[in-house]
C-alpha positions as CSV (number, residue, x, y, z in Angstrom):
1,X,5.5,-16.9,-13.0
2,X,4.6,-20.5,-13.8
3,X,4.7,-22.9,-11.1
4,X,3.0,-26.2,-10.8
5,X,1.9,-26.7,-6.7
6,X,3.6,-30.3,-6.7
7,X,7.2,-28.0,-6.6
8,X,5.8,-25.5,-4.1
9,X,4.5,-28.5,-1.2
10,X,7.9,-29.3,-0.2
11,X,9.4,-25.7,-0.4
12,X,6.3,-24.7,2.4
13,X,7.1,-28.2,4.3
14,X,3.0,-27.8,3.9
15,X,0.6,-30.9,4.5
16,X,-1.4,-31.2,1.1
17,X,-5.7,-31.4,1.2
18,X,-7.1,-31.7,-2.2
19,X,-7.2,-33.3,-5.4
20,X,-5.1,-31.5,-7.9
21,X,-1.5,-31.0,-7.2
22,X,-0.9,-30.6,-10.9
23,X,-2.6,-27.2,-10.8
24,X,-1.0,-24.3,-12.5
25,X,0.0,-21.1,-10.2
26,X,1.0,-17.9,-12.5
27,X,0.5,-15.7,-9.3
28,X,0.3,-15.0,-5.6
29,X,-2.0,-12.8,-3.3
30,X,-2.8,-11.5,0.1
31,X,-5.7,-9.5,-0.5
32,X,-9.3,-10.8,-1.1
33,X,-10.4,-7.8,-2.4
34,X,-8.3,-7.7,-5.1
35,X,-10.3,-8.3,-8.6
36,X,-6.9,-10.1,-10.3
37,X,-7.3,-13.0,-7.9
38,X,-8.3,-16.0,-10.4
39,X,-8.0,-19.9,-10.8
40,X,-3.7,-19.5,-11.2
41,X,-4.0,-17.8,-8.0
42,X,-2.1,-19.2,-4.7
43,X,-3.6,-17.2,-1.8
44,X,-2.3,-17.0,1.4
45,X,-4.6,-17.1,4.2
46,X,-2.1,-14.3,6.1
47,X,-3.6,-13.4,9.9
48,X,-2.6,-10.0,11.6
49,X,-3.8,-8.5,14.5
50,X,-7.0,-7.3,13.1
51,X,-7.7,-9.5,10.3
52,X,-7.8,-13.2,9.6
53,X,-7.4,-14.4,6.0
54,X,-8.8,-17.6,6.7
55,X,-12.2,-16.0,6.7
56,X,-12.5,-14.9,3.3
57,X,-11.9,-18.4,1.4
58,X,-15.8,-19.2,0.7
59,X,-15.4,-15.8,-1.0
60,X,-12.5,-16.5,-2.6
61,X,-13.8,-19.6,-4.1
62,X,-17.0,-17.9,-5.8
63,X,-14.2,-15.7,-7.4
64,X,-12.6,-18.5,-9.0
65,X,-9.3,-18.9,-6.5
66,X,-8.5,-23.1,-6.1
67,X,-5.5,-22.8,-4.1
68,X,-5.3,-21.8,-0.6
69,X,-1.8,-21.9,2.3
70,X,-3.7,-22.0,5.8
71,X,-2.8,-22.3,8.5
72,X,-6.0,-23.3,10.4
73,X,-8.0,-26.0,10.3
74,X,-10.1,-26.0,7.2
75,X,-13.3,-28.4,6.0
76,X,-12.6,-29.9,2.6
77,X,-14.5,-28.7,-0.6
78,X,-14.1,-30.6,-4.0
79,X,-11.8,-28.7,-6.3
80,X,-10.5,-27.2,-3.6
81,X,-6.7,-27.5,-3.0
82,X,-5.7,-26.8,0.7
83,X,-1.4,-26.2,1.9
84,X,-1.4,-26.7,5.6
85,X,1.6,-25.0,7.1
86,X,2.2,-24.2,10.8
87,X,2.5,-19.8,10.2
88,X,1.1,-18.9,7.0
89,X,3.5,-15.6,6.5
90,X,6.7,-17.8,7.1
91,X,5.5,-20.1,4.2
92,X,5.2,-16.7,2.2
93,X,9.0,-15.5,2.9
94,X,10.2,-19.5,2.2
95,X,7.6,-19.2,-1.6
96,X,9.5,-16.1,-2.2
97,X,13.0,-17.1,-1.1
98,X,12.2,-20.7,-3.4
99,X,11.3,-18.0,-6.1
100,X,14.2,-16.2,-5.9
101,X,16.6,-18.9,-6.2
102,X,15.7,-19.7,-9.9
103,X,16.9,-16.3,-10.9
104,X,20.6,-15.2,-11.0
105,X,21.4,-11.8,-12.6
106,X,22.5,-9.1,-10.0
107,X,20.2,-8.0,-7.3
108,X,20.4,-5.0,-5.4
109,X,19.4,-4.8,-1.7
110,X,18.9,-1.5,-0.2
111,X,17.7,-0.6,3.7
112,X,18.6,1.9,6.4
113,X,16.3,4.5,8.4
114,X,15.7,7.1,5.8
115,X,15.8,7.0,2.0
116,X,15.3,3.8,0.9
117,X,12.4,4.4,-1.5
118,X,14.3,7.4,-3.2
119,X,17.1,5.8,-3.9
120,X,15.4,2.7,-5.4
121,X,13.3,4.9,-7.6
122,X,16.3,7.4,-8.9
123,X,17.8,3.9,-9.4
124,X,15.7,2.8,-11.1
125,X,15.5,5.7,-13.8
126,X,19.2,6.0,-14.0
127,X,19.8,2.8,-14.7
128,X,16.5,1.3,-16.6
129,X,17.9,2.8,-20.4
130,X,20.6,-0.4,-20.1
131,X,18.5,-2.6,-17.7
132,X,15.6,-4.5,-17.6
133,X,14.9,-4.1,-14.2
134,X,12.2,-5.3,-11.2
135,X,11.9,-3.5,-8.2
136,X,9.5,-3.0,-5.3
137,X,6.1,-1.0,-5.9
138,X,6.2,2.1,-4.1
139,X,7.4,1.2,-0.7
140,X,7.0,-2.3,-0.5
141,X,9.8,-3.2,2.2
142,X,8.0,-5.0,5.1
143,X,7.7,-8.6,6.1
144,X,5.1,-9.3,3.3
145,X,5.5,-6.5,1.0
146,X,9.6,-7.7,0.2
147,X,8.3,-11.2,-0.4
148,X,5.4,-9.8,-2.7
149,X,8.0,-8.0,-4.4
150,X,10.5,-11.1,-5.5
151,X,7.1,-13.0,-6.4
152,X,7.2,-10.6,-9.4
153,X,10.5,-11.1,-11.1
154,X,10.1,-13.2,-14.5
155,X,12.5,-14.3,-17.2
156,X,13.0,-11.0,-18.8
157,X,14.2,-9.0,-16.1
158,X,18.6,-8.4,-15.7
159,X,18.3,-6.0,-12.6
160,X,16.5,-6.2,-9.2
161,X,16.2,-3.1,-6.9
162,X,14.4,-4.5,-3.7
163,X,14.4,-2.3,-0.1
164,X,13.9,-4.1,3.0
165,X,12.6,-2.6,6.2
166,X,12.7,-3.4,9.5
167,X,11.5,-2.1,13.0
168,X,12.7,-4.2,15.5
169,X,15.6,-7.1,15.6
170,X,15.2,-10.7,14.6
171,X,13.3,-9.3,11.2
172,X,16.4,-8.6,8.6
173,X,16.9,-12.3,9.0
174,X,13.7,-12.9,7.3
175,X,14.2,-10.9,4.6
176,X,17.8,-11.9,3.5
177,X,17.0,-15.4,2.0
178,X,13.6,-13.5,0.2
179,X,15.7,-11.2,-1.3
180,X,19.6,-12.2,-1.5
181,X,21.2,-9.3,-3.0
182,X,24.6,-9.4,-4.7
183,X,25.0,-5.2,-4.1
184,X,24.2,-3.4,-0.9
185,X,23.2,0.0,-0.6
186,X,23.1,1.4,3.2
187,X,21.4,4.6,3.1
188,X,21.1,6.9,6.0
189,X,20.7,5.5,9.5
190,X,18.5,8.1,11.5
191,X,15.8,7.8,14.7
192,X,13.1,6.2,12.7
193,X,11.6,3.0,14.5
194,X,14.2,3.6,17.3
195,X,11.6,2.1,20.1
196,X,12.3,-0.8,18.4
197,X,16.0,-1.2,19.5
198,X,17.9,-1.2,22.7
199,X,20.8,1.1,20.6
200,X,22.0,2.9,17.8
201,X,24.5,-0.1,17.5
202,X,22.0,-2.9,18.1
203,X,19.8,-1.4,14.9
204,X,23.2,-0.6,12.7
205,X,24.0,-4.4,13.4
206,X,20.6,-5.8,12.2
207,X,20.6,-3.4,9.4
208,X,23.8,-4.9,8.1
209,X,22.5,-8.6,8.5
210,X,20.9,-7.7,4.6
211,X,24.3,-7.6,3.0
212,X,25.4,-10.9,4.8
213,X,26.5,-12.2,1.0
214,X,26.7,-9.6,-0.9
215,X,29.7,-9.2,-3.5
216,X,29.7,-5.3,-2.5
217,X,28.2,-3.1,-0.1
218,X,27.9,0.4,-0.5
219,X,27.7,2.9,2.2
220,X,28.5,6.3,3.9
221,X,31.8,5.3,5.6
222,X,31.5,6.2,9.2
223,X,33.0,4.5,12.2
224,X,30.0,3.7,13.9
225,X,29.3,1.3,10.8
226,X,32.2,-0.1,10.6
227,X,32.3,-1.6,14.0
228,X,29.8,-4.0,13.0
229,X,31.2,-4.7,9.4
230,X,32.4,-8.5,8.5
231,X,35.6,-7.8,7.5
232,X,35.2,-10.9,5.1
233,X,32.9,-8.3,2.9
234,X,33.9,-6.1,0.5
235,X,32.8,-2.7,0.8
236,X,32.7,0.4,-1.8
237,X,32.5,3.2,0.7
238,X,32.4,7.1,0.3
239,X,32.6,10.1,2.5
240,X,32.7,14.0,2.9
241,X,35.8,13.6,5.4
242,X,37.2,10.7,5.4
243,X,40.1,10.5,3.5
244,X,40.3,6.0,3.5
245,X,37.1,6.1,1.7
246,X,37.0,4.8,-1.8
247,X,35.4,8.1,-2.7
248,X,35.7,11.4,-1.6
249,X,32.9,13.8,-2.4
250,X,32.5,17.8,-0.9
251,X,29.6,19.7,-2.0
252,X,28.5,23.6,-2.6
253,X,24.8,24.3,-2.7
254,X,23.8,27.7,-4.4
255,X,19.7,28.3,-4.7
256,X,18.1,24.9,-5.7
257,X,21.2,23.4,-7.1
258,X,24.5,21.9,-5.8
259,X,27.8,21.1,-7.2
260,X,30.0,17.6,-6.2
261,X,33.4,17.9,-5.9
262,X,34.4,14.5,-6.1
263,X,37.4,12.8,-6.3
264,X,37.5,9.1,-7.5
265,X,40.4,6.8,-8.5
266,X,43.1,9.6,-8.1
267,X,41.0,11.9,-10.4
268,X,38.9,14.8,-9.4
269,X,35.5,16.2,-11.4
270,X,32.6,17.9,-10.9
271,X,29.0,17.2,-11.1
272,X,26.3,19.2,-10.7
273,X,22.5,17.5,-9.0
274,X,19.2,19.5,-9.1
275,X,19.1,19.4,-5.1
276,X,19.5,21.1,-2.4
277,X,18.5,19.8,0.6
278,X,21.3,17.2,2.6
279,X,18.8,14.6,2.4
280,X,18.6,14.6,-1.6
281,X,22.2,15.3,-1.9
282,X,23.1,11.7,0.5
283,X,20.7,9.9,-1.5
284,X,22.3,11.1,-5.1
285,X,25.9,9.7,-3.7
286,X,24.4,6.2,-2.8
287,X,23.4,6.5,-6.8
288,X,26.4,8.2,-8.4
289,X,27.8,5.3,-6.3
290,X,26.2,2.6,-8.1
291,X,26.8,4.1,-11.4
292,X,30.3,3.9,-10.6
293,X,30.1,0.4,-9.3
294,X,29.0,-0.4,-12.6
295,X,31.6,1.9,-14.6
296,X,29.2,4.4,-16.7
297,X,31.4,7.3,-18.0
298,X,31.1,10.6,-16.8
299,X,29.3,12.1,-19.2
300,X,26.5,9.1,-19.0
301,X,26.6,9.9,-15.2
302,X,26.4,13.7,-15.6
303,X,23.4,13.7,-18.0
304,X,21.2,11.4,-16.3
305,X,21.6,13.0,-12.5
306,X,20.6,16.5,-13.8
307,X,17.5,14.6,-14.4
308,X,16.7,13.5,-11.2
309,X,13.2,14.8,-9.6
310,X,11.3,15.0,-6.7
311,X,9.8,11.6,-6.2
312,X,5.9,10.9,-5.1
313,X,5.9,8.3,-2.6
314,X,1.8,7.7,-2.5
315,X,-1.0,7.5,-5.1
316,X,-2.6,10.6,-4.5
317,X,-6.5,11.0,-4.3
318,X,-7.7,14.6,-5.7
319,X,-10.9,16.7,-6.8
320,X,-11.4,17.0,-10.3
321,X,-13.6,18.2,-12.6
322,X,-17.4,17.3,-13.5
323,X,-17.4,15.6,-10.2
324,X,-14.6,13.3,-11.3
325,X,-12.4,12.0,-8.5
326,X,-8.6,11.5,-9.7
327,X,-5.8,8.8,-8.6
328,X,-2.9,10.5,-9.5
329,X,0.0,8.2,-10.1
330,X,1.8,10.6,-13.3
331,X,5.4,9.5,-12.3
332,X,5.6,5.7,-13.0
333,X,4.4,2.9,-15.1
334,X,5.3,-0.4,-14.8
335,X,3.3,-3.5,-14.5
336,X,3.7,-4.1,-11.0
337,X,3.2,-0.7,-9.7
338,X,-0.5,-0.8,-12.1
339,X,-1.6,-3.9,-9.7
340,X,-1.3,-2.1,-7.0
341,X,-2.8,1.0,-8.8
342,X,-5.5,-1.0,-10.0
343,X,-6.6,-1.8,-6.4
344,X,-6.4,1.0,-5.2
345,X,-8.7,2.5,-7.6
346,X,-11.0,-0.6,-7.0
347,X,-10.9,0.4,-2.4
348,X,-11.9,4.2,-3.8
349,X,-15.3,3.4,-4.7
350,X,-16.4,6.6,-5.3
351,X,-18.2,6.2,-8.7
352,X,-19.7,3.2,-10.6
353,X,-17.8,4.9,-13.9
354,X,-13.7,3.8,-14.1
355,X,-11.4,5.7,-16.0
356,X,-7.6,4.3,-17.2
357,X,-5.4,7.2,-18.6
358,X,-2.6,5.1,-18.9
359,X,1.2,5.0,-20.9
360,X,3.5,3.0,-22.5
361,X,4.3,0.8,-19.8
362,X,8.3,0.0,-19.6
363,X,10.3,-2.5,-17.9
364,X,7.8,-4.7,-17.4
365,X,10.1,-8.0,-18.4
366,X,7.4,-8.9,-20.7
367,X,7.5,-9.0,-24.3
368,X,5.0,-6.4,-25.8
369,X,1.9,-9.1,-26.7
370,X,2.3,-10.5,-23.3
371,X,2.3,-7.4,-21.3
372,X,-0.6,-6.1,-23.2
373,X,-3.0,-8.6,-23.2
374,X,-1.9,-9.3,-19.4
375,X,-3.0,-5.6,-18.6
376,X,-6.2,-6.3,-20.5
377,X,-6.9,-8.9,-18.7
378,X,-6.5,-6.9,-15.5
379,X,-8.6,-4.1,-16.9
380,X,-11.4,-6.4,-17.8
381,X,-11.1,-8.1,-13.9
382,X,-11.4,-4.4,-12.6
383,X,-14.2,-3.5,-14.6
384,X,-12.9,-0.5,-16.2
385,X,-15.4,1.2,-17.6
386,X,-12.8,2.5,-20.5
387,X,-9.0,2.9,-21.3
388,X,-7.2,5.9,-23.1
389,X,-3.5,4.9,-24.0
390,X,-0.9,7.6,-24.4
391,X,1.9,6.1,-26.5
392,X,2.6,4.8,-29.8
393,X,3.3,1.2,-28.8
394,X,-0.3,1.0,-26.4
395,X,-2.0,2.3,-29.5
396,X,-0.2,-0.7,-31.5
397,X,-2.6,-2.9,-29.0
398,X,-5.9,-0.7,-28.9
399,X,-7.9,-3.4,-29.6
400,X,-7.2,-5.1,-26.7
401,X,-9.2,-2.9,-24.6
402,X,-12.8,-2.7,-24.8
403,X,-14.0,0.8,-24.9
404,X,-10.3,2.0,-25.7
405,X,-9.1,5.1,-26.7
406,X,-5.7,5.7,-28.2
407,X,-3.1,9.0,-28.9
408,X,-0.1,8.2,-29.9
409,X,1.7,11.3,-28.0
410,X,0.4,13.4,-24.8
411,X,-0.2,16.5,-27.7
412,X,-2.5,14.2,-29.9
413,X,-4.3,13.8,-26.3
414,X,-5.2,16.9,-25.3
415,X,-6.2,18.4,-28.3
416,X,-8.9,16.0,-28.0
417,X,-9.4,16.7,-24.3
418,X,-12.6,18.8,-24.7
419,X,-14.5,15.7,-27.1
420,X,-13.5,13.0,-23.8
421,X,-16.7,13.9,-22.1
422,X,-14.8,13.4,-18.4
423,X,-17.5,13.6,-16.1
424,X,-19.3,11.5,-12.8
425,X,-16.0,8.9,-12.5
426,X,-12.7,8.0,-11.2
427,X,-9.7,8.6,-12.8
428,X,-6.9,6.4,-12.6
429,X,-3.9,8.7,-14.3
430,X,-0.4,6.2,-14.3
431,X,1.8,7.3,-16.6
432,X,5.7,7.3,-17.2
433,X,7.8,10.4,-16.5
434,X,9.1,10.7,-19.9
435,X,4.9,11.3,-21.0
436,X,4.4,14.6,-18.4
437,X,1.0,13.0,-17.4
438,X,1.2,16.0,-14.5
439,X,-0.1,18.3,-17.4
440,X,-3.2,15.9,-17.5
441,X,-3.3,16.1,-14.0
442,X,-3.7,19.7,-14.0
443,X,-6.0,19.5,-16.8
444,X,-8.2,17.4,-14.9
445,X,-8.3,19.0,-11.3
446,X,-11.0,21.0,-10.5
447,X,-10.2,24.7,-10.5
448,X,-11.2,27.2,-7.2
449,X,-9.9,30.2,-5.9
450,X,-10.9,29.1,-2.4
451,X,-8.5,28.1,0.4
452,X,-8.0,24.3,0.5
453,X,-7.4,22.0,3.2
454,X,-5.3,19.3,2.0
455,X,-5.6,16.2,4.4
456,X,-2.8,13.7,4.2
457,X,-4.2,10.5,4.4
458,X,-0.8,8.8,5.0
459,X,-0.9,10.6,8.4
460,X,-3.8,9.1,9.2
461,X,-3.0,5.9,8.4
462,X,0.1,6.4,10.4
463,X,-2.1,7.7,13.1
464,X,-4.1,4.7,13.1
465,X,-1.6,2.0,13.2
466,X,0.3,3.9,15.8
467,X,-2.7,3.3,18.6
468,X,-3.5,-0.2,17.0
469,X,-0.1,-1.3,17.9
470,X,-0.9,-0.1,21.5
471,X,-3.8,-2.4,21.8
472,X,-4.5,-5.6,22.2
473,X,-5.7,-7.8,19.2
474,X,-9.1,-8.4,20.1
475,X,-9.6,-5.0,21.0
476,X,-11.6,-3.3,19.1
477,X,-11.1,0.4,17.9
478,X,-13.9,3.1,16.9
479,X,-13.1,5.7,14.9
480,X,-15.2,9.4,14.9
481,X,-16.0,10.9,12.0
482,X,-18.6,12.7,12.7
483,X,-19.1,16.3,11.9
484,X,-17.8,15.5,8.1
485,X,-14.8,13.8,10.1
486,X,-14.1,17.4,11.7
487,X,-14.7,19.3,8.4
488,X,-11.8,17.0,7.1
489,X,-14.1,15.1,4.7
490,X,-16.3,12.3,6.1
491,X,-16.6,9.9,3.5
492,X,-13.0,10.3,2.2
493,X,-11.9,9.2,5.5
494,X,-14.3,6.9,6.3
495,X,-12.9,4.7,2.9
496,X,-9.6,5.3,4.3
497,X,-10.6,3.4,7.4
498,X,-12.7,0.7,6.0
499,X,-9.7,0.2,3.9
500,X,-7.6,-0.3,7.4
501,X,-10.5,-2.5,8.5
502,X,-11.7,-0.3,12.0
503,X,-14.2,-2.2,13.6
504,X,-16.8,0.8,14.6
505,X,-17.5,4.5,12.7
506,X,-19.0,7.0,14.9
507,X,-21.0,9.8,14.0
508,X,-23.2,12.9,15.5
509,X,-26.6,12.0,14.1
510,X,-28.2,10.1,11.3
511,X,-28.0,11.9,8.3
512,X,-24.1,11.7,8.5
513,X,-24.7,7.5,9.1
514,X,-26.5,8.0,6.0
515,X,-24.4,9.6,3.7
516,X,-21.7,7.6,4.4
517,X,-24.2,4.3,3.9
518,X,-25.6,5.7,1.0
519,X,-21.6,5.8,-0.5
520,X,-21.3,2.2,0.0
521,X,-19.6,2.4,3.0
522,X,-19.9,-1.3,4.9
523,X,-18.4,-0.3,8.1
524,X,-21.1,-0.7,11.6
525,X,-21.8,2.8,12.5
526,X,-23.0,3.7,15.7
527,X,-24.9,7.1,15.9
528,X,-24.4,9.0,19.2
529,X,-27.0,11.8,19.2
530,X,-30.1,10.0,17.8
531,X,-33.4,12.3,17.5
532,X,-36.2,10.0,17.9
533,X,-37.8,11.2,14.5
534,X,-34.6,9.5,12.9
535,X,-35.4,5.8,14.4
536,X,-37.3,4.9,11.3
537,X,-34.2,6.4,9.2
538,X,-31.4,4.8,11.0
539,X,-33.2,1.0,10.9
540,X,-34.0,1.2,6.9
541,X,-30.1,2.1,6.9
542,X,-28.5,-0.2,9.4
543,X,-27.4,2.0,11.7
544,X,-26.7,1.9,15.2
545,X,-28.1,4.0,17.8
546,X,-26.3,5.4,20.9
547,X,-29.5,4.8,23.3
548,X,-29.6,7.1,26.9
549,X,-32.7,7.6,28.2
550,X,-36.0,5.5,28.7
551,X,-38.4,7.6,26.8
552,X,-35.5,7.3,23.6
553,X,-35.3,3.3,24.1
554,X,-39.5,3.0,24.4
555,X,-39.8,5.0,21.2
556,X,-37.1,2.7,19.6
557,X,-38.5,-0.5,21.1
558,X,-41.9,0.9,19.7
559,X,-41.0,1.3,16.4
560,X,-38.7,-2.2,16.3
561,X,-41.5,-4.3,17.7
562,X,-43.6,-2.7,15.1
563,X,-41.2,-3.9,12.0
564,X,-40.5,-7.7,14.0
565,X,-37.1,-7.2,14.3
566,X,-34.5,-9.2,16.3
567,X,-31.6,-8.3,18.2
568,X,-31.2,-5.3,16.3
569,X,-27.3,-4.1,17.6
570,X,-28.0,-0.5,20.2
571,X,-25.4,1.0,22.6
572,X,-26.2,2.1,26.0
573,X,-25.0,5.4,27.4
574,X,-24.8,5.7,31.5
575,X,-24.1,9.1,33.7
576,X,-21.5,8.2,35.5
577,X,-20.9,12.2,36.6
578,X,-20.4,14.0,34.1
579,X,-24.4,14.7,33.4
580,X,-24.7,15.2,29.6
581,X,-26.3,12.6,28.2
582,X,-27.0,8.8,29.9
583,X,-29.4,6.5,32.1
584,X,-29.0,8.2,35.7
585,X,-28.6,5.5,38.3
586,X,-32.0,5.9,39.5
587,X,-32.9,4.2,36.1
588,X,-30.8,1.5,35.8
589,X,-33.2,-1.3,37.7
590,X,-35.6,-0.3,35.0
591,X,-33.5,-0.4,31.9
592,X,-32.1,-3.9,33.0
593,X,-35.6,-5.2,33.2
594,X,-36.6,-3.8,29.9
595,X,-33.3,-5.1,28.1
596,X,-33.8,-8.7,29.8
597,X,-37.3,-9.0,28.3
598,X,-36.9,-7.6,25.1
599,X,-35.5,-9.7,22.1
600,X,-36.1,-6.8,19.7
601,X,-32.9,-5.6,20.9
602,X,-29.5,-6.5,21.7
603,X,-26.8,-4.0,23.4
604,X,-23.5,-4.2,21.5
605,X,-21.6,-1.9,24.2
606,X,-22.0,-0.1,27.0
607,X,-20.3,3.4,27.5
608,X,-20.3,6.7,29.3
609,X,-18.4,10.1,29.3
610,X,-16.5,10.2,32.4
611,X,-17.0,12.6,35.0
612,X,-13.0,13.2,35.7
C-alpha cells in the first residue's frame, strides 16, 4: 500500500485537522497495542461497546503514529493529522472498498453458516501453485476484520479469497462494496447466528446479497436457495440429487476415506478425498467446484485433493520445554497471517525472551527483498529476541535479522536442535505445510505422562462475548479466576481476558492477586477473602480488597493512614441474609460514618451474596 491522505479525505467524506495532507500511509490499524503501528500508519480511532479508540491517541503519538480517523472531538497537536468522520468503522469499510477498486484480477467471495474458513484455506493451497493469491487471516470475516483483509492486497497478488460473515440483516450490505467478488462460493447454510434472523429465508436472502455482481456463484443447488436467487446471475450449481444441477456428485465413505462419483459435462469419474465426515466432504465440492470453474485437468484436480488436511483454525498456546511457552501456528506462512501472529505473541507476555521459528514465507505478493526486509522490520518493532529461518530462500536474507539463525531444510534444523539452547521464552513456530513445522512442535512440547486438561480458550472467549452482548455498554463485567481460575490456569486465563479488555479480575485471597500482578497482568483485581496480615501485601501490589467487617476496615484504615494514601479503591460486602461474610445491618450507621470521614479510602462497589 502507498497512499498519500490528500486521496483518502474525500473517499471518508472526513473534515481534515492538521498540517500535512501530503503524508505518506503504507498501512492501516485498529489495535494500539500492536508494535507495527509507525509514522505510515492511518489509525482508526474504532469504538465498541467496551472500548473506545479515541483514548489511546496520546499513546499512539509517543509510538510514532501521525494520522488518526476520529470520530470525536479531538484537541489539536502539531504534526498531528486528524480525519473527522461522523462513525469511524463506516469510514473503515468506505477506505477498504476505495482500496479495493484499484485492483481488478478475480476475487472470490465466500459466506454461509458453516465452512467458510475451510474452504478458503483448502483454496487457497489448491490453487496457490498457479496463483499469487491474498486472502483473509484466519477467520477474519466480520465488519472490521473483511475490511482489514482488502487493506492488504498489493500489486503482486492475481487471486483474492475473502469470507464475509454476518449475524444479523442489514450487515452483507456492508461488506459487498469492501470486498466485490467476481466468484461466489455459498457454503453450507446451518443454525449458526440464527437469533439473529426472523427465518431460514430472511438469513439465505442476506447471505446472497454478497454475490449481488458476481460473474458466477457457486452453490449446493437446493430449492430453498433458489427462491431467493436473481435470475439475472449466473450460477455454477452442484448436487447429490438433483439431476438440473451443473454437477452431479454421489459419494461412498469407507474408514477415513471417501470416493466421488461425479458426473460433469456428460462425463463420469471418480475421485477419491482424505475425508470422511459430511462436513469435509461439502466443503471439498465447493473446491473441486472452483477447480472446475477454472478448468484444471483431472489429474491436476485428483493430485492436489488427496492432499487436503485437517485445517487449525486458532494459534494455539502450549507448554513446552525448559519453561518455554509455544504459539503454535505450523500450518501457514504468509505475511499477513505473521501480523497477526506477531501480535499475538506480543498479548502472551509470558517471558521477556522472544523466539521466531519461522519459514519461507509464500504468496506474500512481494518480491523477495521486499518481503524480507519488511518482516525484519516487523521483527525488530516486536522485539524479537532472535529468529531461526527454515528455508533456503530465508537463509538467502539471514542477515537481515539480528540474532538470526538459518537451516536451509527442517533436517539441517534439528540436527542442531540440542546446540539451540531453548529455554525461559516464547516460541512463536509459523511455518508453511510443505516444512512439517508439527515435528518441531513436538520437539518442543514438554513431555509428561500425566493426564492433561486442555482448556479451549476459544470457548471462553466465546463465553465471554456471549454475556457481554447481554449487557449494556457501560456495564461493567468481573470475571473470577480465583482458585488458579478453577484449577483451569489462572494466569493463562487471566491474559486471555485482559486481552478481551474485562473491567474487574476476582480472586480468593492475595497471593493469587499477586501472582497474576507479578506476570504483568494490568487488570484491577479485587480480592474477596482478605486476611488482615495481607493488607500490607495487597497495597505494595495494587490490589483491591473486598472489605466486610469493622475490625477488617480499622486494620486497613490503620495501615493506609499509616502510608498517607488517598482514595485507595475497596469494595464493601453487606449481609443481606445469607450470613457468610458482610456488614450486618446493625453496623451499617457506623460504617457510613467511618467511610464519610475517611479520605484514605474510596468504595469502588458495593455487593452482597444474596440470601435467595
Amino acid at each position: 500500500m502507498s497512499l498519500v491522505l490528500n486521496d483518502i479525505i474525500p473517499q471518508l467524506h472526513a473534515e481534515f485537522f492538521g498540517n500535512h495532507p501530503d503524508n505518506s500511509i503504507q498501512n492501516v490499524s485498529i489495535d494500539s497495542r500492536s508494535f507495527q503501528n509507525n509514522k505510515y500508519t492511518l489509525f482508526f480511532c474504532l469504538i465498541g461497546p467496551n472500548n473506545n479508540g479515541h483514548t489511546y491517541i496520546n499513546e499512539l503519538i509517543e509510538k510514532g503514529v501521525s494520522n488518526f480517523v476520529v470520530s470525536e472531538n479531538v484537541e489539536s497537536i502539531e504534526g498531528v493529522n486528524f480525519l473527522k468522520v461522523e462513525d469511524t468503522l463506516l469510514a473503515l469499510q468506505q477506505f477498504a472498498a476505495f482500496y479495493r477498486k484499484k485492483f481488478t484480477f478475480p476475487i472470490i467471495g465466500i459466506t454461509g453458516s458453516n465452512g467458510k474458513t475451510i474452504v478458503k484455506e483448502w483454496l487457497n493451497f489448491l490453487l496457490s501453485p498457479d496463483y499469487n493469491i491474498i486472502r483473509s487471516p484466519k477467520s477474519y470475516n466480520s465488519q472490521v476484520g473483511v475490511p482489514l483483509s482488502v487493506i492488504g492486497i498489493n500489486e503482486q497478488h492475481n487471486l483474492g479469497i475473502f469470507e464475509a460473515g454476518i449475524s444479523t440483516v442489514n450487515e452483507m450490505q456492508f461488506l459487498e462494496p469492501i470486498i466485490q467478488p467476481t466468484i461466489g462460493i455459498l457454503t453450507n447454510i446451518g443454525s449458526a447466528h440464527d437469533e439473529g434472523f426472523e427465518n431460514l429465508g430472511q438469513k439465505i436472502k442476506e447471505k446472497l446479497k454478497l454475490f449481488s455482481n458476481v460473474d458466477v456463484l457457486i452453490y449446493n443447488k437446493n430449492k430453498s436457495i433458489d427462491a431467493f436467487l436473481n435470475p439475472n446471475i449466473k450460477t455454477f450449481s452442484w448436487s447429490s440429487s438433483d439431476k438440473s444441477a451443473d454437477v452431479l456428485v454421489h459419494h461412498k465413505t469407507t474408514n477415513d476415506k471417501t470416493c466421488l462419483n461425479v458426473t460433469y459435462n456428460k462425463t463420469c469419474f471418480k475421485i477419491s478425498i482424505p475425508f470422511s465426515d459430511d462436513a469435509s466432504i461439502e466443503n471439498v465440492i465447493q473446491c473441486l467446484m472452483v477447480m472446475f470453474h477454472f478448468n484444471y485437468d483431472l489429474d491436476t484436480i485428483q493430485n492436489r485433493l488427496l492432499l487436503l488436511y485437517p485445517i487449525e483454525m486458532r494459534l494455539k498456546v502450549k507448554k513446552g520445554i525448559n519453561n518455554t511457552t509455544l504459539i503454535d501456528d505450523s500450518y501457514s506462512s504468509d505475511f499477513q497471517s505473521l501480523k497477526i501472529a506477531l501480535d499475538f505473541l506480543e498479548n502472551q507476555k509470558q517471558h521477556h525472551k522472544k523466539t521466531l521459528i519461522l519459514s519461507d514465507i509464500f504468496q506474500s505478493g512481494l518480491q523477495n527483498d521486499e518481503l524480507y526486509s519488511r518482516v525484519s522490520q516487523m521483527v525488530i518493532s516486536n522485539k524479537i529476541s532472535r529468529v531461526i529461518g527454515v528455508g533456503e530462500t530465508i537463509s538467502n536474507y539471514k542477515n537481515k535479522f539480528l540474532n538470526g539463525i538459518t537451516f536451509a531444510t527442517q533436517a539441517e534444523f534439528l540436527a542442531h536442535f540440542e546446540s539451540l539452547n531453548f529455554e525461559n521464552e516464547t516460541i512463536l513456530i509459523k511455518g508453511a505445510r510443505s516444512f512439517h513445522f508439527e515435528e518441531i512442535v513436538s520437539l518442543l512440547e514438554e513431555k509428561t505422562h500425566e493426564t492433561v486438561l486442555e482448556i479451549n480458550l476459544n470457548a471462553i472467549s466465546h463465553n465471554l462475548n456471549f454475556y457481554k452482548a447481554k449487557l449494556e455498554p457501560e456495564t461493567k463485567m468481573m470475571v473470577m479466576v480465583k482458585a488458579f481460575g478453577y484449577g483451569n490456569g489462572g494466569l493463562e486465563i487471566a491474559k486471555l481476558l485482559e486481552y478481551h479488555k474485562v473491567d474487574y479480575l476476582g480472586v480468593a485471597f492475595a497471593d493469587e492477586g499477586i501472582s497474576l500482578k507479578s506476570n504483568g497482568i494490568q487488570l484491577p483485581i479485587m480480592v474477596l477473602n482478605p486476611e488482615s496480615t495481607s493488607f500490607e501485601a495487597i497495597i505494595q501490589h495494587q490490589l483491591e480488597p473486598e472489605i466486610y467487617s469493622l475490625k477488617g476496615l480499622n486494620a486497613f484504615l490503620k495501615i493506609a493512614r499509616q502510608k498517607h494514601l488517598k482514595h485507595f479503591p475497596i469494595h464493601i460486602k453487606i449481609d443481606t441474609g445469607m450470613h457468610r461474610l458482610g456488614f450486618d445491618e446493625i453496623h451499617l450507621e457506623e460504617l457510613i460514618s467511618i467511610l464519610k470521614n475517611s479520605k484514605t479510602i474510596q468504595v469502588k462497589s458495593i455487593l452482597s451474596h444474596m440470601a435467595t
